[in-house]
C-alpha positions in Angstrom: 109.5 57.0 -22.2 112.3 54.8 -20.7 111.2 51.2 -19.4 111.7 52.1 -16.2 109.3 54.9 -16.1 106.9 52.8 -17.8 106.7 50.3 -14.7 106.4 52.9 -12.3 103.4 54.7 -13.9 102.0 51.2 -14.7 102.8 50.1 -11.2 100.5 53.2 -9.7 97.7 52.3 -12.3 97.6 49.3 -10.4 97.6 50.6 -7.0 95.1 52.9 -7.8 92.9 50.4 -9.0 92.8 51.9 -12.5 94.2 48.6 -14.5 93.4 45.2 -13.6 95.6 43.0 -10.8 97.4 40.5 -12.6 96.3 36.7 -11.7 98.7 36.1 -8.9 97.4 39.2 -7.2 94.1 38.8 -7.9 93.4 35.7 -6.1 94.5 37.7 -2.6 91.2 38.3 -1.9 88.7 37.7 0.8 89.2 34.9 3.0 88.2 32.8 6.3 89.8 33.5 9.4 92.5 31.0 10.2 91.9 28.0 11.5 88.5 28.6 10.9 85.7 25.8 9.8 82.3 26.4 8.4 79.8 25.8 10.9 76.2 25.5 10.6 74.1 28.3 10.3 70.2 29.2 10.5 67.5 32.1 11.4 66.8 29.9 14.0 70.2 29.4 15.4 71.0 33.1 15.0 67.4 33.9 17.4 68.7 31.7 19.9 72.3 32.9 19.8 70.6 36.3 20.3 68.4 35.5 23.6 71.4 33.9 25.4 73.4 36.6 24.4 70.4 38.6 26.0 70.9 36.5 29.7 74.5 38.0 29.8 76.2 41.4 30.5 76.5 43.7 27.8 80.1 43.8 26.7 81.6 46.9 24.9 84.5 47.0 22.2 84.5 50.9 22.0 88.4 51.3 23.3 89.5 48.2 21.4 90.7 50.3 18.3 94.0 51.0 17.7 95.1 54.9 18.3 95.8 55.3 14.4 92.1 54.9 13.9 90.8 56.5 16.6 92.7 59.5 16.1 92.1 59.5 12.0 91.2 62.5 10.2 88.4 62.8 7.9 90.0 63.1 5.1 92.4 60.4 5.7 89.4 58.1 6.5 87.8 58.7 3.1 91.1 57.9 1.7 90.6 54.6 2.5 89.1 52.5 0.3 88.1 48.5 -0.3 89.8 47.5 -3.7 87.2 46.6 -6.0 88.9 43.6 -7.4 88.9 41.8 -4.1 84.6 42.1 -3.9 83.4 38.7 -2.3 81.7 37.0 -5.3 83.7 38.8 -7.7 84.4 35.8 -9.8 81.5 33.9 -9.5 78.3 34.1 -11.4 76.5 35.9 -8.9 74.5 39.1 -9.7 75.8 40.6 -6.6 78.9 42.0 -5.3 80.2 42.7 -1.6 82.9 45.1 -0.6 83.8 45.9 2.9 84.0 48.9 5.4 87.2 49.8 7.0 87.1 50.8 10.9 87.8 54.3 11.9 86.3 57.5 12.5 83.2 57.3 13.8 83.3 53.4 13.5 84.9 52.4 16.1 83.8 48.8 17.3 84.5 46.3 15.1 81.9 44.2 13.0 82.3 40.1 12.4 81.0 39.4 8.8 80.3 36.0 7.6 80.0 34.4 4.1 77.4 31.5 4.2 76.7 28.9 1.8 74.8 25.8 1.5 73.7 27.0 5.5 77.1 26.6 6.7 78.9 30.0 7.8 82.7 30.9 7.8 83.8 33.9 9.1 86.1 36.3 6.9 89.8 37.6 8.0 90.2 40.7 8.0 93.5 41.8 6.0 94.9 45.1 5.1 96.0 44.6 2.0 92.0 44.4 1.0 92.5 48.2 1.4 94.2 51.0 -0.5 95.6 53.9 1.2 96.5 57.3 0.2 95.9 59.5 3.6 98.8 61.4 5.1 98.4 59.8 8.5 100.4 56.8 8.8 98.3 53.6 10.2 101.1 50.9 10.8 100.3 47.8 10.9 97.2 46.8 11.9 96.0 43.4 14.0 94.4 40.4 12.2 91.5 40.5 13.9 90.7 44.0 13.7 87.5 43.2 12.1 85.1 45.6 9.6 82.8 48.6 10.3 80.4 47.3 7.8 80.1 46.2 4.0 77.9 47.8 0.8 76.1 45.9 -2.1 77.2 45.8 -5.4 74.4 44.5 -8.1 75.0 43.3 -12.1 73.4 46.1 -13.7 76.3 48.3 -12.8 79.0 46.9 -10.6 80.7 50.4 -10.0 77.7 51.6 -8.0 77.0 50.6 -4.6 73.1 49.0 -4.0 72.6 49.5 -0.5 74.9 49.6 2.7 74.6 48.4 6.2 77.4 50.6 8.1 77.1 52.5 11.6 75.2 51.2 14.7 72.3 49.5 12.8 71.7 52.3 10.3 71.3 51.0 6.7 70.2 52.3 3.5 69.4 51.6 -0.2 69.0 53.7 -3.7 66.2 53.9 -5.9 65.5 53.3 -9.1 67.6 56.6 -9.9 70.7 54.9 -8.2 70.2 57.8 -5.1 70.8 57.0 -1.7 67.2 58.3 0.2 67.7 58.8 4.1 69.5 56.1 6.2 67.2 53.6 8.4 67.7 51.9 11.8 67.3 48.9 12.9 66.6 50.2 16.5 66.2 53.0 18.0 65.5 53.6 22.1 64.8 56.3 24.2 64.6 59.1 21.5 63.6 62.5 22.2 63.5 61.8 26.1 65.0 63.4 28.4 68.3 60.8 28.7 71.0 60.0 26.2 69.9 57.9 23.6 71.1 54.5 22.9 72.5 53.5 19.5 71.9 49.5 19.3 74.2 48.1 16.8 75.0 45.3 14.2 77.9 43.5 15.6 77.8 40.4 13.3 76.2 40.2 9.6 75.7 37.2 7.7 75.8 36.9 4.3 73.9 34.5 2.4 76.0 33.3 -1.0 73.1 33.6 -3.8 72.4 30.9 -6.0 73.6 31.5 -9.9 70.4 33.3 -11.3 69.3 34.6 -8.3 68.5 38.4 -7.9 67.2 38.3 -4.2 70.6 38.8 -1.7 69.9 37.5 2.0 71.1 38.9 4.9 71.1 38.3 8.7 72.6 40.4 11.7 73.1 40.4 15.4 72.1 43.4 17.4 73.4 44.4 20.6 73.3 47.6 22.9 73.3 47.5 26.6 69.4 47.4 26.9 68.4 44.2 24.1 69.8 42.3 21.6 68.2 41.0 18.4 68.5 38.7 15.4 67.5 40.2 12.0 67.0 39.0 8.5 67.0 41.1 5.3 65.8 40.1 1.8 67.0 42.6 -0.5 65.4 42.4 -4.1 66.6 45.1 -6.3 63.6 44.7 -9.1 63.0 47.8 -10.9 62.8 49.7 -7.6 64.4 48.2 -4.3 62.2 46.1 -1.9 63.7 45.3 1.7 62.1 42.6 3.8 63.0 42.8 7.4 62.2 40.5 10.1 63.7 40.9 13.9 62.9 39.3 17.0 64.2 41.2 19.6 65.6 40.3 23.3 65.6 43.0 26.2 68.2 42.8 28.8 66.5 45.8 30.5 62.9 47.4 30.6 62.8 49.9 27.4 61.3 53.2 27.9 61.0 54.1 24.5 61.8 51.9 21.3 61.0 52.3 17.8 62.1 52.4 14.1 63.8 55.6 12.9 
């Protein structure tokens, strides 16, 4: 095999994510938006942010996508995918790992994540080169503020499997001690089984909570916001033997709810 040939196929290793990036490349990870500054961040805060967010109109992001997204196939959606060497908390001693959602498809409004530590929150860029992308459609280049569609959990005892994942209006879910997805969750659901369209609340914002070396408990907050409430949530996730979820949420109406529950 000539050198040449050599760097190609070593070249598509690469991109494929079957060999390591090299340590210029592998610092290109995740990173704050420009111009950004931490700011502080609390349970608290996030409840009020969510009842004044409740006095105001309800603001939709549904045609902000570009058409390359909109349009995307199936297949080429699957075909994108986060590369694992970029995970936030990748190289840190952290038992957890956090790899991001692209948008497209069915997930079409975009999703602000943010990494918090020592209760100070800075929000992450979104950047395409996070991403590979085999599909046949091409995507061209995308906006820097294009945001996520959601992000999945990575844990210590086997980084290549994904823990739990919050992704679609406020549906999330977590494995077992088998390492099987059961069914999906919501955080809200209204007006099911009437006799009206039912509303699909989502999780427009998600903060994630940096854990302490040592730590296996990963905290997580989100906003929630549909055209009839919004509501601040937190998550404790605690993998253990078998996965335990604490959820808390206050929620803030901007309309009277017929129906509402948990599905």
């Amino acid at each position: 095999m000539d050198r040449r040939t050599l760097i190609k196929r070593l070249v598509a290793l690469v991109s494929a994510g079957a060999l390591p990036l090299s340590p210029l490349v592998k610092g290109a990870g995740l990173k704050p938006v420009a111009g950004s500054s931490p700011r502080a961040f609390s349970y608290a805060w996030l409840k009020g942010r969510a009842r004044a967010l409740a006095a105001a109109a309800y603001v939709s992001h549904q045609d902000e996508l570009p058409q390359s997204l909109k349009s995307i196939s199936w297949d080429d959606y699957q075909a994108i995918a986060f590369r694992s060497d970029r995970a936030l908390w990748r190289d840190d001693d952290s038992a957890f790992q956090i790899q991001l959602f692209h948008l497209g498809l069915y997930f079409q409004q975009p999703v602000r994540i943010h990494e918090v530590i020592d209760g100070e929150a800075t929000e992450l860029a979104y950047r395409q080169d996070l991403f590979r992308y085999n599909g046949e459609q091409r995507l061209g280049d995308l906006p820097e503020d294009l945001g996520y569609a959601g992000f999945r959990v990575h844990y210590h005892n086997n980084f290549a499997l994904d823990l739990a994942a919050f992704l679609g209006a406020s549906y999330f879910r977590a494995v077992g001690s088998e390492m099987q997805y059961g069914l999906s969750a919501r955080g809200l659901a209204i007006d099911t089984g009437m006799d009206r369209k039912e509303e699909f609340p989502r999780f427009s914002e998600f903060w994630l909570e940096k854990p302490a070396s040592g730590s296996q408990l990963l905290r997580v907050w989100a906003l929630l916001d549909s055209p009839s409430t919004t509501g601040a949530y937190s998550f404790v996730l605690d993998p253990g033997r078998n996965m335990v979820m604490d959820v808390d949420a206050a929620l803030y109406p901007r309309t009277e709810i017929a129906r509402a529950g948990i599905a």
